[in-house]
N, C-alpha and C positions, 0 to 999 in steps of 0.2 A: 539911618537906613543900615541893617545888618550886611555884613559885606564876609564873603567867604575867602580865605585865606589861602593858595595855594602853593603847599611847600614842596619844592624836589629834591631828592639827594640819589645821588650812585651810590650806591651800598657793597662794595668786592667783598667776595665768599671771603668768608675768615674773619670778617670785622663783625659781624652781627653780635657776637658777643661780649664786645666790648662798648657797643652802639647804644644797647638797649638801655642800661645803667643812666646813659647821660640821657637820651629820651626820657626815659622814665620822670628821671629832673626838672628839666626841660616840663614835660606836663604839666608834674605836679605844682610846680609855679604857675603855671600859666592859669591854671584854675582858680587859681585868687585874685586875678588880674580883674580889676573893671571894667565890663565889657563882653570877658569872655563867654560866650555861649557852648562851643563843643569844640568837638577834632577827633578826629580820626584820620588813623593809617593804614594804608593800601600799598600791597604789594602787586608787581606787573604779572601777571599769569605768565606770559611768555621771555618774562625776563625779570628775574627773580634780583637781579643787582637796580633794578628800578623801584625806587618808594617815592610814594606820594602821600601829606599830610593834607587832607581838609579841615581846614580852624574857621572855626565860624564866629565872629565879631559883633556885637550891637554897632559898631562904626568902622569906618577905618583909622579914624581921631586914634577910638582903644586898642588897633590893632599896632596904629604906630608908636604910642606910647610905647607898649609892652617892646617890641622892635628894638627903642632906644633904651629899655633898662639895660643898666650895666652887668645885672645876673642875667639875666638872658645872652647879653654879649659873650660872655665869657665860659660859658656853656656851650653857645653855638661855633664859638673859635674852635674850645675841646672838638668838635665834635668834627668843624670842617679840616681841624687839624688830622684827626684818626683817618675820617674819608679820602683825603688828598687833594681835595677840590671843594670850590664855593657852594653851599645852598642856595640855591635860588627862591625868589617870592614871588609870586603874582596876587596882585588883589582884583577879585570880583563882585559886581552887586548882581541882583536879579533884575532883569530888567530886557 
């Protein structure tokens, strides 16, 4: 069952330009990942230091895999290093 991926991050004005780089990363691996269906990022209208990823998964099996690669690990470290705080996950199915 496809299961939707629900990433958060605070994003403080001045870092987006160092963000994007490792996102970018971040993607472009995750797109070879088995499993992976989409993703996309969403910014808060009313509060621009809010991002949200939806990754969409064939399971949550493939979502946890990818979770415990160690390039992913070490990419999302860089990343929650820059930001000053944890990414959060929630996984979803339809139902």
């Amino acid at each position: 069952m496809a299961v939707k991926i629900i990433i958060k991050r605070k994003v403080p004005r001045g870092k987006e330009e160092r963000l994007l780089p490792l996102l970018l990363e971040l993607r472009s691996k995750a797109i070879t990942q088995r499993g992976y269906i989409s993703g996309e990022t969403l910014r808060n209208l009313n509060n621009s230091e809010d991002h949200v990823v939806i990754s969409t998964w064939q399971s949550a099996e493939d979502w946890k895999t990818w979770e415990a690669d160690k390039g992913r690990e070490e990419i999302q470290s860089k990343i929650d290093s820059l930001l000053g705080e944890r990414t959060t996950y929630d996984i979803y199915y339809h139902g």
